[in-house]
C-alpha positions as CSV (number, residue, x, y, z in Angstrom):
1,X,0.0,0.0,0.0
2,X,1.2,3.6,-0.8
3,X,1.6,6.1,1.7
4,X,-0.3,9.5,0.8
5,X,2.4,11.9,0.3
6,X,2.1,14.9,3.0
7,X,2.0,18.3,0.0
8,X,5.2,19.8,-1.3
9,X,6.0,23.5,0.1
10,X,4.8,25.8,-2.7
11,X,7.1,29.4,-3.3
12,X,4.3,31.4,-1.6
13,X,4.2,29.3,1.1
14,X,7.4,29.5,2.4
15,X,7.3,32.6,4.5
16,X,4.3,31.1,6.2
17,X,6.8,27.5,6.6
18,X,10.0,29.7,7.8
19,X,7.7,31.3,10.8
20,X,6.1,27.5,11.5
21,X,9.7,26.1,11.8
22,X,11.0,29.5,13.7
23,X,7.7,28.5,16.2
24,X,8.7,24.8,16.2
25,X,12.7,25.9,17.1
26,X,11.5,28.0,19.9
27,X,9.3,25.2,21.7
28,X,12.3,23.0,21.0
29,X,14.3,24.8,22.6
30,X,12.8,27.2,25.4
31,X,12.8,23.5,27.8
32,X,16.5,24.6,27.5
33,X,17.0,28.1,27.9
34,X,19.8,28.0,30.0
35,X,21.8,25.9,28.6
36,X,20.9,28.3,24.9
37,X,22.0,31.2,26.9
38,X,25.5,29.3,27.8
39,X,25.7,28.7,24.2
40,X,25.0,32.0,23.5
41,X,27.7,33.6,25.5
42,X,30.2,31.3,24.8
43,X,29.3,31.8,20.8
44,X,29.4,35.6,21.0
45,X,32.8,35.3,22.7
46,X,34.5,33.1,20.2
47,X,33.2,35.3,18.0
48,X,34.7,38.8,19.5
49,X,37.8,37.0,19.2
50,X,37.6,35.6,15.7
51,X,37.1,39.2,14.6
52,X,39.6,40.1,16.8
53,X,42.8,38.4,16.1
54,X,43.8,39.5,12.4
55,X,44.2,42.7,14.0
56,X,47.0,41.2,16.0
57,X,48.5,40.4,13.0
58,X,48.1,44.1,11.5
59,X,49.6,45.7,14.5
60,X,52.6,42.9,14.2
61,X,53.2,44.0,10.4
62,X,53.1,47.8,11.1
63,X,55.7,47.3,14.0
64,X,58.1,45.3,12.1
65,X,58.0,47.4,9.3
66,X,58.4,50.2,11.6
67,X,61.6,48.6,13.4
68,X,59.5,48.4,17.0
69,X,61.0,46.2,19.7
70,X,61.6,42.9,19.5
71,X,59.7,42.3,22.9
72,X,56.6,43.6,21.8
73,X,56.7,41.5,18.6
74,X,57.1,38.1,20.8
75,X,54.0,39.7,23.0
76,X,51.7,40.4,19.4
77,X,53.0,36.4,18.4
78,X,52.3,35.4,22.2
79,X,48.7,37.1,22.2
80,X,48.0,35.6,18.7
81,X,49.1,32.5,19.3
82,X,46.6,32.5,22.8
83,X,43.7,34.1,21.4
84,X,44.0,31.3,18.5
85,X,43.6,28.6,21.3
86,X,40.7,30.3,23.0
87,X,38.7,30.3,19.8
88,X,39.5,26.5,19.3
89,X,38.3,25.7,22.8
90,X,35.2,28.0,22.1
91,X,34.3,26.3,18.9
92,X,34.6,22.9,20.8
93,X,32.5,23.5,23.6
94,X,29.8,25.5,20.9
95,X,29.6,22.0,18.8
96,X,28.8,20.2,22.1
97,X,26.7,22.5,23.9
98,X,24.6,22.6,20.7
99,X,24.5,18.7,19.8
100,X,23.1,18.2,23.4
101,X,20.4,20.8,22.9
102,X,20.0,19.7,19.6
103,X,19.4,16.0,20.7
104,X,17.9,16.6,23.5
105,X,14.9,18.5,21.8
106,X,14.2,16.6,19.1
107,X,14.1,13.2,21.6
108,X,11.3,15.6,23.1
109,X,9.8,16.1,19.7
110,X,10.1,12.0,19.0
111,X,8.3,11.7,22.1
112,X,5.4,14.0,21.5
113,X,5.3,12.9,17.9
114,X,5.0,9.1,18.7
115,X,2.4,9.7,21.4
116,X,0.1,11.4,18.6
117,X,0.7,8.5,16.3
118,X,-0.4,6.0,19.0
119,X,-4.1,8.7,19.4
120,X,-4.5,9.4,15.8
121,X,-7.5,7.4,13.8
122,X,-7.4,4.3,11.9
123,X,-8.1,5.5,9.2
124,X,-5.2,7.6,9.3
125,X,-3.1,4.3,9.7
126,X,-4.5,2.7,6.9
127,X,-3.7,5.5,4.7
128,X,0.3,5.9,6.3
129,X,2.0,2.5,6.9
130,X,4.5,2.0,9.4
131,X,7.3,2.4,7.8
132,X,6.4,5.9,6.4
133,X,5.7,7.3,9.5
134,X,9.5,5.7,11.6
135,X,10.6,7.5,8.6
136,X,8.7,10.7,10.0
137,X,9.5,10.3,13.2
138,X,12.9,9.6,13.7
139,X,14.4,9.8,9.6
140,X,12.8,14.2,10.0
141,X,13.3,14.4,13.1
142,X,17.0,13.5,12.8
143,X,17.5,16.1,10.1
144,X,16.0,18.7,12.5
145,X,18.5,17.8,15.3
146,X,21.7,18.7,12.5
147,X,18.5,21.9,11.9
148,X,18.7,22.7,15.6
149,X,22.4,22.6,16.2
150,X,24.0,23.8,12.7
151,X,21.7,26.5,12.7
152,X,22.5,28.0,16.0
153,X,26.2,27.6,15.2
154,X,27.2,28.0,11.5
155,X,24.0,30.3,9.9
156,X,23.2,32.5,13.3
157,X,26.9,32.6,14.4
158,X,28.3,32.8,10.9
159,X,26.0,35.9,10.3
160,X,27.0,37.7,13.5
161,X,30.4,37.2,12.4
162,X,30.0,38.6,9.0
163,X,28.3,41.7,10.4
164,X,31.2,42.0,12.9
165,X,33.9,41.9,9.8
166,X,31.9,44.4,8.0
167,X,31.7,46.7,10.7
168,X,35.7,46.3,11.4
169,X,36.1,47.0,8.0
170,X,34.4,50.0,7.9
171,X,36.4,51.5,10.6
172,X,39.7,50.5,8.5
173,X,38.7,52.2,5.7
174,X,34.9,53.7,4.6
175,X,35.4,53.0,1.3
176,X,36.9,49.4,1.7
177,X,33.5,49.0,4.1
178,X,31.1,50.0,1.0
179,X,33.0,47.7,-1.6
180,X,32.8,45.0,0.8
181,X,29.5,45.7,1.9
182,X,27.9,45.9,-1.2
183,X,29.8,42.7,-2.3
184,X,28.8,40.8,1.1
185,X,24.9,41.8,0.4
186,X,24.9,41.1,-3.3
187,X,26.4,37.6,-2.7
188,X,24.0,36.7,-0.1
189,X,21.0,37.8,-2.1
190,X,22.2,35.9,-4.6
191,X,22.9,32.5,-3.0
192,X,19.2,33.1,-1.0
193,X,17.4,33.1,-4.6
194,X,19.2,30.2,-5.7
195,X,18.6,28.3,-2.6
196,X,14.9,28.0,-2.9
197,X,15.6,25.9,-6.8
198,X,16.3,23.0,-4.2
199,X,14.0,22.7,-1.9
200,X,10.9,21.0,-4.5
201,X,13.5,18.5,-5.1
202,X,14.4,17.5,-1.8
203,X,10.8,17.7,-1.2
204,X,10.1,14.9,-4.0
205,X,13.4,12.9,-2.8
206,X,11.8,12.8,1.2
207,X,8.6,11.6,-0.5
208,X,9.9,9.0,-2.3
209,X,12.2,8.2,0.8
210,X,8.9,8.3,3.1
211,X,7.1,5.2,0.3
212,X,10.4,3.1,-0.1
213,X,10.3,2.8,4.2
214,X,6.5,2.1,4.1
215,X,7.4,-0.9,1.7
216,X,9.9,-2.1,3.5
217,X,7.8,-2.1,6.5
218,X,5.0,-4.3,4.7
219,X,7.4,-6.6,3.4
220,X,9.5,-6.8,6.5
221,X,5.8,-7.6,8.8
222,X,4.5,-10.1,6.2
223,X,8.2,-11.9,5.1
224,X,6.5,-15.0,6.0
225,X,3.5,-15.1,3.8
226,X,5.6,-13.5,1.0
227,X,8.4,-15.8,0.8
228,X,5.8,-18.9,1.4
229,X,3.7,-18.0,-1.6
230,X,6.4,-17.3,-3.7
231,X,6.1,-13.4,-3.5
232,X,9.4,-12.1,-3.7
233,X,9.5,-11.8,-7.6
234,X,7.1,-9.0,-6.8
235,X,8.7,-8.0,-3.7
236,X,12.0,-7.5,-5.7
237,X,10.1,-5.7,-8.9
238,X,8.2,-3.0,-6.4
239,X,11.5,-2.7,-4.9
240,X,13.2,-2.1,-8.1
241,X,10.6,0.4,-9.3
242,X,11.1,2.6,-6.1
243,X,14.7,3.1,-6.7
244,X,14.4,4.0,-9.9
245,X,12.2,6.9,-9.2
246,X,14.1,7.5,-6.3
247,X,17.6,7.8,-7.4
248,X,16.5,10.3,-10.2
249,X,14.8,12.8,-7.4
250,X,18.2,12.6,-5.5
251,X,20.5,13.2,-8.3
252,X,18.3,16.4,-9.0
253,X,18.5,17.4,-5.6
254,X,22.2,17.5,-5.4
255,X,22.6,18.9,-9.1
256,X,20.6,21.7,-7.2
257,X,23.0,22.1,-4.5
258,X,26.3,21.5,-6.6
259,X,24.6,25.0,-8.7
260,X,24.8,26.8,-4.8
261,X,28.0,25.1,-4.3
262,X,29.6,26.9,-7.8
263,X,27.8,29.8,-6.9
264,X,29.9,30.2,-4.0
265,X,33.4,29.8,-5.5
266,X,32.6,32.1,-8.2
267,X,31.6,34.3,-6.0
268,X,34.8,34.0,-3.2
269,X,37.0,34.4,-6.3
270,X,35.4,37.7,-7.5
271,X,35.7,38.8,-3.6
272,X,39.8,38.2,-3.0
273,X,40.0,40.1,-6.6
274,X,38.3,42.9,-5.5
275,X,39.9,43.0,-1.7
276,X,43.6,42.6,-3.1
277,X,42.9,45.4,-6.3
278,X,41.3,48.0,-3.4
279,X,44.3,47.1,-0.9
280,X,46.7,47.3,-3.4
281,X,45.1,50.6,-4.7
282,X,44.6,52.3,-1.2
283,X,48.1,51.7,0.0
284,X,49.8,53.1,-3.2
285,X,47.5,55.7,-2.3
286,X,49.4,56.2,1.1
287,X,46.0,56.2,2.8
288,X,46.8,53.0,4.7
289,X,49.7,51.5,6.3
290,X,51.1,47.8,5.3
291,X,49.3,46.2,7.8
292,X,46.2,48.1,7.7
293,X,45.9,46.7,3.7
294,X,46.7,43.4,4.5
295,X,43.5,43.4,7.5
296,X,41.6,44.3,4.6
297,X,42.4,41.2,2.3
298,X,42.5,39.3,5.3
299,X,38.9,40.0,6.2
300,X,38.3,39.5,3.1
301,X,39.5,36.1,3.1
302,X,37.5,35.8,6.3
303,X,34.3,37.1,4.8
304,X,34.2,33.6,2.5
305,X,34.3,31.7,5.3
306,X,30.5,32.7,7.3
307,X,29.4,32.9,3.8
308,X,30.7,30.2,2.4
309,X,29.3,28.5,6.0
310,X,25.6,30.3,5.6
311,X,25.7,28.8,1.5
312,X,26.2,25.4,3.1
313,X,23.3,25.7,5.8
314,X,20.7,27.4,3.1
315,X,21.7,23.5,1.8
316,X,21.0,21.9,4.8
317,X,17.9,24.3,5.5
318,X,16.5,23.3,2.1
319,X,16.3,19.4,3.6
320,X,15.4,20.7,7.2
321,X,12.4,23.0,5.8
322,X,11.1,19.7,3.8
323,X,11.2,17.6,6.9
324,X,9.8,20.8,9.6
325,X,6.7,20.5,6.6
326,X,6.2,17.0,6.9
327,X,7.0,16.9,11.0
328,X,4.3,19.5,11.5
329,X,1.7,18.1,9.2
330,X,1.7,15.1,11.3
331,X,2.0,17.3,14.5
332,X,-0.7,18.6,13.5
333,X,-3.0,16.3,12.0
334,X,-6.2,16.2,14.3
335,X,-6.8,13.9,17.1
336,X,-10.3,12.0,17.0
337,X,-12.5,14.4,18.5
338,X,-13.5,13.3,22.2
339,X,-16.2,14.7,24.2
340,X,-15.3,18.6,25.2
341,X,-16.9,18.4,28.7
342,X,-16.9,14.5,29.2
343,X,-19.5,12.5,31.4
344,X,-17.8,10.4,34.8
345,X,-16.9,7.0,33.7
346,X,-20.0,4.6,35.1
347,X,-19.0,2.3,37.3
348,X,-18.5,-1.4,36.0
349,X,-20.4,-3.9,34.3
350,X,-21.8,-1.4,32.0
351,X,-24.9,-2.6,29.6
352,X,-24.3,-1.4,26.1
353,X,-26.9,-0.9,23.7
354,X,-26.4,-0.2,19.8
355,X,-29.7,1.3,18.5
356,X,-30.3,1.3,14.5
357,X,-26.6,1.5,14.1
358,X,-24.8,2.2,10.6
359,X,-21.2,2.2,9.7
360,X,-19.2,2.6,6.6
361,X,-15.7,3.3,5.3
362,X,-14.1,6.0,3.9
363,X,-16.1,7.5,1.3
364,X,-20.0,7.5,0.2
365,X,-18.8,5.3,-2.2
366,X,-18.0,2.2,0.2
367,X,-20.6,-0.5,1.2
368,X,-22.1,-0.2,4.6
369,X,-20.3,-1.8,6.8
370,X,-22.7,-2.4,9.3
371,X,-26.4,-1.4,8.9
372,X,-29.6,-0.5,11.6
373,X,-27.6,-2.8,14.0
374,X,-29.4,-2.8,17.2
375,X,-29.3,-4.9,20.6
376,X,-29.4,-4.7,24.5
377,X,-26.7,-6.5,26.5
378,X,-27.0,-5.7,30.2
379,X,-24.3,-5.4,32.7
380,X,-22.5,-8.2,33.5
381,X,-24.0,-10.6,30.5
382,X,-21.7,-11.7,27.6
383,X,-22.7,-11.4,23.7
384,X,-22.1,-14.1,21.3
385,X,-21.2,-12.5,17.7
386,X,-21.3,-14.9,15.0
387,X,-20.8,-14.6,11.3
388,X,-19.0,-15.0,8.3
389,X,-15.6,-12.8,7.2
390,X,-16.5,-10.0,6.1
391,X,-19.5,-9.8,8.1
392,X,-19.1,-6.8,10.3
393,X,-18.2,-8.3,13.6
394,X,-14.7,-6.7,14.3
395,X,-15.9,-3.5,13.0
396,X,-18.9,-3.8,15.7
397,X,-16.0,-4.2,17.9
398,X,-14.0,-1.3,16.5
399,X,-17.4,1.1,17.4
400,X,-17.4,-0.3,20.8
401,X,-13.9,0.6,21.5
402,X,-14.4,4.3,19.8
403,X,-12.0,3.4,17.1
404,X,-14.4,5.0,14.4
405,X,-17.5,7.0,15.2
406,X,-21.0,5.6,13.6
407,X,-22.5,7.5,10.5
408,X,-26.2,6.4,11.8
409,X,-27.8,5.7,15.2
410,X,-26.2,5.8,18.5
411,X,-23.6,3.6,21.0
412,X,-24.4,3.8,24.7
413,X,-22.7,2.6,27.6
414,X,-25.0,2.2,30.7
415,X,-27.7,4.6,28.7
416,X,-25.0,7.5,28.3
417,X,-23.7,8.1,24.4
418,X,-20.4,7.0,24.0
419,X,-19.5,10.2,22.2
420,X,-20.2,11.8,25.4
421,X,-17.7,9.7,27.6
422,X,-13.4,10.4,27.7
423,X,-12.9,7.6,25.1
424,X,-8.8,7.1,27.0
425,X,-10.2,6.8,29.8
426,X,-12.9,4.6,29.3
427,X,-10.3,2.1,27.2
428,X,-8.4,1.9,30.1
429,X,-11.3,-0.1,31.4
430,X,-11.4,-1.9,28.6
431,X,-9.7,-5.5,27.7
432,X,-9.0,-6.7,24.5
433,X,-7.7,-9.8,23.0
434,X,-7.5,-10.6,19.4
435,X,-6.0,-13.8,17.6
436,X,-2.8,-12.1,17.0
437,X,-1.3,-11.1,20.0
438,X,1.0,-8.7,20.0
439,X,4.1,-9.7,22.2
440,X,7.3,-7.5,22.8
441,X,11.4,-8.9,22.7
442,X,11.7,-8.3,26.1
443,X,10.8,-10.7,29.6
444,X,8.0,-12.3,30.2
445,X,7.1,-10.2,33.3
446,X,7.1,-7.2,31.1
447,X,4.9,-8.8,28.3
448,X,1.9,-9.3,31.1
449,X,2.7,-5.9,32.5
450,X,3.1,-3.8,29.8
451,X,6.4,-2.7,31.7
452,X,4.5,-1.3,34.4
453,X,6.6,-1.8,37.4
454,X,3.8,-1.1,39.8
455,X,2.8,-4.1,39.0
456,X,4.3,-7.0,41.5
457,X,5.3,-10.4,40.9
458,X,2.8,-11.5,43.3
459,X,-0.2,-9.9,41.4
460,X,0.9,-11.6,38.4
461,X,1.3,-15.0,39.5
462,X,-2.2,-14.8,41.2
463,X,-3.5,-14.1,37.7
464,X,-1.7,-16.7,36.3
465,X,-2.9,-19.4,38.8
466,X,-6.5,-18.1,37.9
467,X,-6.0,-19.1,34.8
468,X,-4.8,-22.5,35.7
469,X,-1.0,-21.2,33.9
470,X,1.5,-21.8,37.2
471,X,2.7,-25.2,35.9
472,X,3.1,-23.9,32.6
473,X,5.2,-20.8,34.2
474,X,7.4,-23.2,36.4
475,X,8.2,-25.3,33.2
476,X,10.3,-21.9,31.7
477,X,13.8,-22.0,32.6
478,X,14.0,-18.3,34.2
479,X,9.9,-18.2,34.9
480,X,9.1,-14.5,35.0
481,X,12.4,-13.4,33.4
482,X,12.4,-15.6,30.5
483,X,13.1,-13.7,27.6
484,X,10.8,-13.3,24.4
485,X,11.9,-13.4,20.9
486,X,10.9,-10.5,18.6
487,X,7.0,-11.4,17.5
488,X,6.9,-13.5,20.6
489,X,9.4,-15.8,19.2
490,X,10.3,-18.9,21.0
491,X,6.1,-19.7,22.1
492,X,3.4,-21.1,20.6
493,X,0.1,-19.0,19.2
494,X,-2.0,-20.5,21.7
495,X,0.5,-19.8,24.7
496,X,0.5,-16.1,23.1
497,X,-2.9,-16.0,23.4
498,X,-3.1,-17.1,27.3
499,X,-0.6,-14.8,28.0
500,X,-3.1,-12.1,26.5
501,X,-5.6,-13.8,28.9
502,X,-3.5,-13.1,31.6
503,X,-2.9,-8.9,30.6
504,X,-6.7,-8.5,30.9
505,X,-7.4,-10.5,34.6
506,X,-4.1,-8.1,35.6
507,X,-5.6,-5.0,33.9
508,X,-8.9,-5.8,35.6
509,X,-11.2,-4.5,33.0
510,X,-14.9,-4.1,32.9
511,X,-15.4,-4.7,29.6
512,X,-13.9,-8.3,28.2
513,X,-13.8,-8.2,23.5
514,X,-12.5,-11.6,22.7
515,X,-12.1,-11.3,18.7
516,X,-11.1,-14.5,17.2
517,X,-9.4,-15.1,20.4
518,X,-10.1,-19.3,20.1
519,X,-8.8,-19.1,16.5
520,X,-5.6,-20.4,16.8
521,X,-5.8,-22.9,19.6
522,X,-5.1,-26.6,19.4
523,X,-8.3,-28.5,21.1
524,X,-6.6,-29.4,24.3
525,X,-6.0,-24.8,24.2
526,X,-9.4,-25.1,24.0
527,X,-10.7,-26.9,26.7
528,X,-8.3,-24.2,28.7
529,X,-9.6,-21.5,27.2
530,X,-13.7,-22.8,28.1
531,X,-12.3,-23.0,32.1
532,X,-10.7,-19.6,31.8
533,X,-13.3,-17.9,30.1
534,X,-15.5,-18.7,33.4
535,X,-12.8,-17.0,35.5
536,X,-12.3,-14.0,32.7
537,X,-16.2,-12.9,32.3
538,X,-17.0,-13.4,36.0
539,X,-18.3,-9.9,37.3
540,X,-17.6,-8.2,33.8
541,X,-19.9,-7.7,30.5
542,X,-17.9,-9.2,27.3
543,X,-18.4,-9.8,23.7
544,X,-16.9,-12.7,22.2
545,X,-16.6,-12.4,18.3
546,X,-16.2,-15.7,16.6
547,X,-16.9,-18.1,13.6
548,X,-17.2,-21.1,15.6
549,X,-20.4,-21.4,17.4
550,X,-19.0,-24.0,19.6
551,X,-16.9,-21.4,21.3
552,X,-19.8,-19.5,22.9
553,X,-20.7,-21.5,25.8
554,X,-20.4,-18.7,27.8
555,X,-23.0,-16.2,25.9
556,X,-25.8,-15.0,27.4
557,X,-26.7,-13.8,24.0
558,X,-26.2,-14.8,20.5
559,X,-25.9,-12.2,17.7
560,X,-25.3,-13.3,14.3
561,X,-24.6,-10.7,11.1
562,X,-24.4,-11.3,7.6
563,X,-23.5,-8.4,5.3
564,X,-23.4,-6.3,8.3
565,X,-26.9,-6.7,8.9
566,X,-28.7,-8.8,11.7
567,X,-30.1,-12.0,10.7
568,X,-30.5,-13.3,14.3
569,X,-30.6,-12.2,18.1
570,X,-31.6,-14.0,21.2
571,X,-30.8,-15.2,24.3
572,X,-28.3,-18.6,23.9
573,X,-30.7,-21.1,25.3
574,X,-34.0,-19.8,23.2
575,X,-32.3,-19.6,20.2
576,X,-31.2,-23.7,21.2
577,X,-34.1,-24.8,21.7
578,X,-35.7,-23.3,18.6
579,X,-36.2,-25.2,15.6
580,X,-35.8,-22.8,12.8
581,X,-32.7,-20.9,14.7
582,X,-29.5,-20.7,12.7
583,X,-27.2,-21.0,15.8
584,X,-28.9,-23.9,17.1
585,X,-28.8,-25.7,13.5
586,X,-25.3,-24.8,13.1
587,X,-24.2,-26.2,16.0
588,X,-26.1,-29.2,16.1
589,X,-24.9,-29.9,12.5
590,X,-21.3,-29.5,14.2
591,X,-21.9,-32.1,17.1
592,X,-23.6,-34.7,14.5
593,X,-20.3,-34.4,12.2
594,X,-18.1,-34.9,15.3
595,X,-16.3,-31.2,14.7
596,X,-14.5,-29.6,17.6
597,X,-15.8,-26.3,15.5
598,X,-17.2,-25.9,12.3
599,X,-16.8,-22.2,10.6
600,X,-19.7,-20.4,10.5
């Protein structure tokens, strides 16, 4: 699946991006402002002396030339040589002050932008796979950090020092100030309008970048099915495609910059011709001593430096600016809305009610998904959904859970809309299990817990024995501290599954969805699973979603859709002992053909 590209930055646009990514610097980094005004003092020193020490090396010239002493020469070369060493150790401790603030903010940015992936619709997921959005959150945000700290160093710094040459210069010599001057601004005015050629290809390149991680995300998560069906012809020929759009984009992108890159030469070149014809001329002139000509070919010299320094960041900035557009339109891509003045969660078991209920995806265009679904589960009881795939079972789930808000009729928890409750903090009453489990590389203790460690050992292996799992524990070589495999590598589907079992008795939920949960357990898993059921549902109201009717010994009621729509609704034990009922058919037909579980 492709990624939707986040929109290219159009020319008229970029003011509007340049204040957005000014707004998104200073959040970054007002956390820090100490440690920014450290950096700052320590930049504007180096600085003072950078400008500083060719006139060392003026005052040296003009008191040779002028037959001074011989101890106030070794004092000039002693001072040089000092002040030289000072702006080394300043430029150190600049480059490390700013990577730490650099890194430090954008791990805060990480942070803030992963905890709005994990709140942001499904719909929104579907349309951005994984990969695409890693890319986004730490491929950007990595291009920020070098945003963050080059910028403070090399384009603010580099233009403070520029400024600080100029002004020197002017003081050397007004006319050497206006040449210069008028050089320094035409050169910079120049390199700014070519700077903005790049930044539409960059912006292509990042998109293309963004789609190549997506795939390799969905091939990555699927390898399995892929290389068991013979896939990877495909695999490879998607794969192949993507680079050649890709490398195209980049090779554009850097032509771009190797056109700033030329830019600057030609223009450095021009500058020493013009600083060494007005020294040369001002001297002859006798307007200026020896060493007061050579400060100004020096500066000069040192005038291609910040520039040549601010040529390279516009470079950078072109990349940074496409990544601050794409960070930000995920920053700010709205949450689901949740109710602005929510109703106290009711106390649990909650009845739910669905009442004429109709869902669909996407656009107008899509099927209903689920249409005028309507039933009455009071607190405590458990539903029975049956039907086929494709039927609308997890996507009744999906409602329940506030995943995706209803196009028709109304959700209600203990008679209040669910609209009108905090959905976070009503899903942290909430358990779920589903037949893939998701399970982390880490110990086993921190699978059941989430890595809460509030929870104790001793609350866990209560839950565990409730689910009749102690034995199965004691059999592990480190028990609790037995390490996982990536994907829960190393354990069985069903033994993933019980260890979901156990999340939800230590989570203590009021609401129990079981969807599918039974689907990939061996029979002896089964007849487990029908003990620990008893122990999960006790006290709580759950809906177990399920092809196989044989599964649902524990309903109260029994719900079965077809194209989304209900074709049957009772209580268990009616619908068993009616003749015409589909469930009771089904699994009568089941028990005569000797199934464990027939598909419904």
């Amino acid at each position: 699946m492709r990624s939707r590209p986040f929109p290219l930055t159009l020319p008229w646009k970029l003011p509007l991006l340049f204040k957005q990514a000014g707004q998104l610097l200073y959040d970054a980094l007002y956390p820090q402002r100490k440690q920014v005004l450290g950096l700052t003092v320590v930049l504007f020193s180096t600085i003072g002396l950078q400008i500083l020490d060719p006139q060392i090396i003026g005052y040296f010239i003009d008191t040779a030339i002028a037959g001074g002493s011989q101890h106030l020469l070794w004092r000039a070369a002693g001072l040089y040589l000092a002040i030289a060493l000072l702006i080394q150790a300043g430029t150190v401790v600049t480059t490390y002050l700013s990577e730490r603030i650099a890194w430090q903010a954008t791990n805060r940015l990480r942070l803030d932008l992963a905890h709005h992936c994990l709140h942001l619709t499904l719909p929104f997921h579907h349309q951005h796979p994984p990969g695409s959005l890693v890319d986004r959150v730490d491929g950007d945000v990595t291009l920020l950090a070098r945003f963050f700290s080059q910028f403070v160093i090399h384009l603010i710094g580099n233009l403070l020092l520029l400024l600080g040459i100029l002004v020197v210069l002017w003081f050397q010599h007004p006319l050497a100030g206006i040449i210069l001057t008028l050089f320094s601004g035409g050169t910079l005015a120049f390199l700014c309008g070519l700077h903005r050629i790049a930044l539409g290809p960059w912006g292509r390149y990042l998109q293309v970048s963004a789609e190549y991680f997506g795939f390799m995300g969905e091939v990555l998560q699927s390898r399995e099915d892929l290389v068991a069906n013979g896939a990877s012809r495909y695999v490879m020929h998607r794969f192949y495609q993507i680079l050649q759009r890709w490398l195209p984009l980049y090779q554009t992108a850097r032509l771009s910059s190797t056109l700033l890159w030329a830019s600057s030469v030609g223009s450095f070149t021009l500058g020493h011709g013009i600083a060494l014809a007005l020294a040369a001329y001002l001297w002859r002139q006798e307007t200026l001593s020896l060493g007061s000509a050579y400060l100004i070919f020096h500066y000069t010299q040192l005038l291609s430096d910040p520039i040549e320094r601010i040529r390279e960041e516009l470079e950078g900035i072109q990349q940074a600016l496409a990544s601050v557009q794409r960070v930000l339109d995920l920053r700010h891509t709205p949450l689901p809305r949740h109710a602005v003045d929510p109703v106290p969660i009711p106390v649990a078991p909650w009845s739910i009610e669905f009442s004429q209920v109709g869902f669909r995806y996407d656009t107008a265009e899509q099927p209903w998904a689920l249409q005028e679904v309507s039933f009455q589960l009071p607190a405590g009881q458990v539903l029975g959904l049956l039907g086929q795939s494709g039927s609308g079972k997890s996507t009744l789930a999906a409602l329940l859970l506030g995943l995706y808000q209803p196009q028709q009729g109304q959700i209600t928890l203990e008679g209040i809309p669910l609209n009108h409750l905090s959905l976070p903090a009503l899903r942290q009453q909430m358990g779920v299990v589903t037949q893939s489990v998701q399970l982390f590389q880490a110990s086993l203790r921190d699978n059941l817990t989430f890595f809460n460690p509030v929870i104790s050992d001793q609350h866990i292996m209560a839950a565990l024995d409730h689910l009749h799992l102690v034995d199965w524990l004691l059999g592990l070589p480190q028990g609790l501290d037995t390490m996982l495999g990536a994907n829960g590598e190393g354990i069985s589907a069903g033994q993933a599954q019980m260890l979901a079992f156990t999340r939800i008795l230590l989570k203590n939920p009021g609401l129990v969805i079981l969807d599918e949960a039974a689907s990939r357990l061996d029979p002896t898993a089964e007849q487990w699973m029908g003990q620990a059921l008893k122990s999960l549902l006790q006290g709580r109201t759950g809906l177990i979603i399920t092809h196989r009717p044989q599964t649902l010994q524990q309903a109260d009621q029994i719900l079965i859709l077809q194209g989304g729509k209900v074709v049957e609704y009772g209580h268990r034990l009616t619908l068993l002992s009616h003749p015409q009922s589909q469930y009771g058919q089904r699994l009568r037909q089941d028990g005569q053909t000797g199934k464990s579980a027939g598909q419904f």
